[in-house]
N, C-alpha and C positions, 0 to 999 in steps of 0.2 A: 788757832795755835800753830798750824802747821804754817799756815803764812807768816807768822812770824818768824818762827823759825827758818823758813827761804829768805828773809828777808835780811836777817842778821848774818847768812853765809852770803849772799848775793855783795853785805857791803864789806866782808872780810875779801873776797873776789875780786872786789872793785876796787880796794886797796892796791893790791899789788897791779890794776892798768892802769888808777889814772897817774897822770905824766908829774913827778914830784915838784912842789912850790919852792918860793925859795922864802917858807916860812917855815919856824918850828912848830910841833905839835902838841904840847901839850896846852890844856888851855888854862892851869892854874896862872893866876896872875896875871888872866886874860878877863877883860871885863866884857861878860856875855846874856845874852839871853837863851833859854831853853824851851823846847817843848817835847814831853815825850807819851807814845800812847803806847801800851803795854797788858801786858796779861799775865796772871797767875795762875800756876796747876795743881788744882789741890786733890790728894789721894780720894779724900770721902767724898770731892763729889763730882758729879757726870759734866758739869760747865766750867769751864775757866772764868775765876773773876776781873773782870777788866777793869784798866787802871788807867789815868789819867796825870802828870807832872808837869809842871809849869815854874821856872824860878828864872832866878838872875844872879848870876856870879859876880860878887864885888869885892876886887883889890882894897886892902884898906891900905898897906905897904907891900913890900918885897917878901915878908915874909908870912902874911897873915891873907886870907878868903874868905867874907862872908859870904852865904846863898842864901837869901828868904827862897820860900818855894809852895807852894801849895800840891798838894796830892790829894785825889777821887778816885777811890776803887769805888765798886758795884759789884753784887752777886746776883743771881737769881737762878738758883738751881736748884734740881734735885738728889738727894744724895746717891749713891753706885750700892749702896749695901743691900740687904736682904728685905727690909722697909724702906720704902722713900718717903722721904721728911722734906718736903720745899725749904729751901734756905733762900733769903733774902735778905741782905742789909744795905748800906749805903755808907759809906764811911769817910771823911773830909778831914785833913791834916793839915793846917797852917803852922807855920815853924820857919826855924831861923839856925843852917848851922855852920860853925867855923872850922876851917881845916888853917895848921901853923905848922909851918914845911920848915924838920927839923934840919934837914941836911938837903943842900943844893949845887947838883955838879951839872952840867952839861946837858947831858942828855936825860936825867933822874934827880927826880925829888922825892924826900919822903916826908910824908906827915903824919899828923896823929890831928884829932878835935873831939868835937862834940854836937849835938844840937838841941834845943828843945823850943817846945809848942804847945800845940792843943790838938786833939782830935775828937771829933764828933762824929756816933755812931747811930746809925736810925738804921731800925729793924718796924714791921708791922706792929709790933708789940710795946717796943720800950726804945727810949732813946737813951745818949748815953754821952757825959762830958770827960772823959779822961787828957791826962799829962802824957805828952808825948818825950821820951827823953833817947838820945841815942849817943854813943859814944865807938868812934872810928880810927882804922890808921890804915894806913898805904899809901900805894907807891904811885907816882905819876911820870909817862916815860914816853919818852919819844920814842918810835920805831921808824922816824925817816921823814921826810921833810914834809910829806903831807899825813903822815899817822900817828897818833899817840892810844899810847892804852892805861889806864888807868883800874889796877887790881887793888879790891879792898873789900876788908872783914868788919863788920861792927853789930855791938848788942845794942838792940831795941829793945823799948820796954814801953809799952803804951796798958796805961791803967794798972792789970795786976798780972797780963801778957808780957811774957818778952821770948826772944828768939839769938840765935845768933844769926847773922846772912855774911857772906862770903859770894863773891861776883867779881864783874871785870866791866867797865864802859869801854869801848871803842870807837873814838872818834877820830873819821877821815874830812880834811880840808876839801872842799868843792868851792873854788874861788876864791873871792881875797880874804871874804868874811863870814861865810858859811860851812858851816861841819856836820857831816851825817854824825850820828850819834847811835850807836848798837848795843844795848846792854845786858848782860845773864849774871841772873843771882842765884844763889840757894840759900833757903831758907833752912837750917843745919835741923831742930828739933824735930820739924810733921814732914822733912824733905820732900819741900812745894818749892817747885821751879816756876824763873819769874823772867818774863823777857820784855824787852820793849825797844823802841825805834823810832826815832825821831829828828831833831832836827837844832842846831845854837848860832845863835850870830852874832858877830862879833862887833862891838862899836864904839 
């Protein structure tokens, strides 16, 4: 966890040295591929669950972003409290969501969307098929000709679970077709921090 965390200041860092593109930054309505790996911090227990994300960003028009994407978290921990309880699950999210940018100037876009899927949850004990549904908005911005940031809130609701999460992705251009990718969430109800860092290209 702490390397992630050096890792997502290292490319806010690197942002402001490497020498600006003479492309814009944001990648809405950029057709991409992603990969990100990632970790979760949850109060009750002593491991961070780590997290795995994989999708593809596709323009349908000017105004409209599909992303399939698949997501793998893992746990395997024990809990911090007075008893330790091993916790172990595995969890797999296939899904599909749309962002539709209501308003588009220059340097800012904003949208609102949705997504839904399926997720599957295996523990030792019991397996488990629930609906994954989420619904989002925010903002997508350019901060300069090789950075954009991208801040956004939205409720999940997987099975009988839901949350709100609020976070920020930050992506830096490294050449014509490559973006570091840096991301922090909060998780608003168990306030479990979620980071991750990876990588998109663009084609």
């Amino acid at each position: 966890m702490k390397m992630l965390r050096f890792l997502l200041v290292l490319a806010m860092l690197t942002a402001l040295l490497v020498p600006a593109s003479a492309m814009a930054k944001t990648l809405s309505g950029e057709k991409y591929g992603f990969a990100l790996l990632g970790a979760k911090d949850y109060d009750d227990f002593a491991d961070p669950a780590l997290n795995i994300r994989l999708g593809m960003n596709i323009p349908v028009n000017s105004d409209l972003d599909i992303t399939p994407f698949f997501n793998y978290e893992t746990l395997d921990s024990d809990t911090t409290g007075a008893v330790a309880i091993p916790v172990e699950y595995d969890a797999y999210t296939l899904a599909v969501r749309g962002d539709y940018f209501i308003t588009q100037k220059r340097d800012l876009k904003i949208y609102a969307g949705g997504g839904f899927g399926l997720t599957r949850t295996e523990t030792p004990a019991t397996s488990d098929n629930d609906l994954y549904f989420q619904a989002h908005g925010g903002l997508d911005m350019d901060l300069g000709d090789n950075m954009g940031l991208r801040p956004e809130c939205a409720y999940t609701r997987i099975g009988d679970e839901d949350d709100m999460v609020c976070g920020a992705m930050l992506n830096l251009q490294l050449g014509a077709s490559f973006n570091l990718l840096a991301e922090a969430k909060l998780f608003i109800d168990n306030r479990e921090l979620f980071y991750s860092i990876g990588g998109g290209m663009t084609f």
